[in-house]
N, C-alpha and C positions, 0 to 999 in steps of 0.2 A: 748407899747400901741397897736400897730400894730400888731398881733401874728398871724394871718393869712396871712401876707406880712411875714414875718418872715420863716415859712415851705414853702410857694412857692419857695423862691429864695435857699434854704436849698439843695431843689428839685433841682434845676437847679444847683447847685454847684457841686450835689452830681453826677449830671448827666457826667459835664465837668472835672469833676476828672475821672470819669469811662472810658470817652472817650480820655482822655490824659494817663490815665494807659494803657488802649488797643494799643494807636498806639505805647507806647515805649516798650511795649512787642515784638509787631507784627516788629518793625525795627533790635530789638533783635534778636530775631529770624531770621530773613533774611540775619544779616549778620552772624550769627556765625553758621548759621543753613548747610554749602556747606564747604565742607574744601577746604581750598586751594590750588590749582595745581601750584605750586613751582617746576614742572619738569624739565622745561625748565630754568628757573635762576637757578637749580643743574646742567642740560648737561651742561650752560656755563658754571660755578665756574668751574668742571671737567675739562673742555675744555680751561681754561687759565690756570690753576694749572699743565695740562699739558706743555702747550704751556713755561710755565717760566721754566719748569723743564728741558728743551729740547735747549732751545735755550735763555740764555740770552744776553740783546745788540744786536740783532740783530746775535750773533754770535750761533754757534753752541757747545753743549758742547762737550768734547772729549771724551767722554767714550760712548756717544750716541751710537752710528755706530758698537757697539762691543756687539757679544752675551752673556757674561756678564751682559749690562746692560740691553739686551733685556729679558732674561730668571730673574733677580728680579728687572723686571719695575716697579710694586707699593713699592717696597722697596726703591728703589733710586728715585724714586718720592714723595716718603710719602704719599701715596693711600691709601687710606682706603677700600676696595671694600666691607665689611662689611654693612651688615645691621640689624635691629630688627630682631627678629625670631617670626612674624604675618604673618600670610595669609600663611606660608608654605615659606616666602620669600629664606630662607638659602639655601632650594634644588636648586632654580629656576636660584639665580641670579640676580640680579638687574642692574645690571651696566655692561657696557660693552665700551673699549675704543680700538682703531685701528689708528695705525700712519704709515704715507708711505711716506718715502722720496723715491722724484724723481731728478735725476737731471736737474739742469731747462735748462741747455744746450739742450741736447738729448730728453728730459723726459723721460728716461726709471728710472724703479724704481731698485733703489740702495737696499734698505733695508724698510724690514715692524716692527712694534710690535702692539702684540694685546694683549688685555687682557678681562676676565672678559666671560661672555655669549654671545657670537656669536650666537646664535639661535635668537637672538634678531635683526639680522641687515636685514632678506630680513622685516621683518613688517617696516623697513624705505621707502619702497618706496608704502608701503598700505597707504591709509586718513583714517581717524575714530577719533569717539573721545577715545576708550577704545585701544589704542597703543600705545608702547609706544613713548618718544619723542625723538626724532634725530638731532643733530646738527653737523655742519659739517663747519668746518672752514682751511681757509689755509693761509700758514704764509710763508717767504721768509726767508732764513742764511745762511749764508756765514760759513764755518766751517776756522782752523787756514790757511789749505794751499789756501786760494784762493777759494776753490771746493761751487759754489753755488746750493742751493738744495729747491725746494720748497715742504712742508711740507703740509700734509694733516690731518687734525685731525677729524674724527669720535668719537661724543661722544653720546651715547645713554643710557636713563634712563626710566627705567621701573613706578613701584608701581602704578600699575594702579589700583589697589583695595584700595587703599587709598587716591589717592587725584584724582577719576572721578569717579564722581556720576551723 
């Protein structure tokens, strides 16, 4: 009966569909539009994966302390230092890890291993947002004869061309 009540409210329909499509575009986009910087939840994983690989229980493992296990540390840890071949990553490096037992008696340091790009550790003490991320943790164990050592783990994770924008 009505046909001109009819196209008005058509109008108005057609207006709140268009303004309901807009905004679940526009949230769309805002969340998937920024990749996400995951740098930091990598240095950790890095950074316990070492940490168990080195000292379970509390204790320390036995072949740590020997250049053996220092010269194939991502072998006897199952490190992966690998990554994608984007952005030129393979020459560069990505990863970089450094471990320093000290004795906790004395504190003089017993033994190091490092691995990975070291050109990456003085940018730990630069802020920015385009650096990379550094984390730095230290742990306490007792190795079998008694000797306690506390453990310093430097883990540092680059890809700053991929998750900071």
């Amino acid at each position: 009966m009505n046909k001109k009540g009819d196209k008005l409210i058509s109008v108005y329909w057609f207006a709140i569909l268009f303004i309901v499509a807009g905004g679940i575009v526009y949230m769309v986009s805002a969340f998937y539009g920024k990749p996400y910087d995951v740098r930091e939840a990598e240095a950790d994983i890095l950074t316990s994966k070492v940490a168990r690989c080195i000292s379970e229980a509390g204790y320390l493992e036995e072949s740590v302390l020997t250049e053996n296990f220092k010269n194939n540390f991502a072998g006897n840890c199952a490190i992966n230092f690998q990554v994608e071949d984007v952005y030129e990553w393979r020459e560069r490096g990505q990863y970089y890890v450094e471990i320093e037992f000290f004795d906790f008696n004395t504190k003089q340091k017993v033994f190091e291993i490092s691995e990975g790009n070291a050109g990456m550790k003085p940018d730990c003490e630069l802020e920015g947002k385009n650096l990379p991320v550094c984390i730095e943790r230290n742990l306490y164990s007792i190795d079998r004869d008694g000797n306690q050592y506390q453990i310093n783990i430097l883990s540092i994770v680059r890809k700053t061309e991929k998750n900071v924008q």
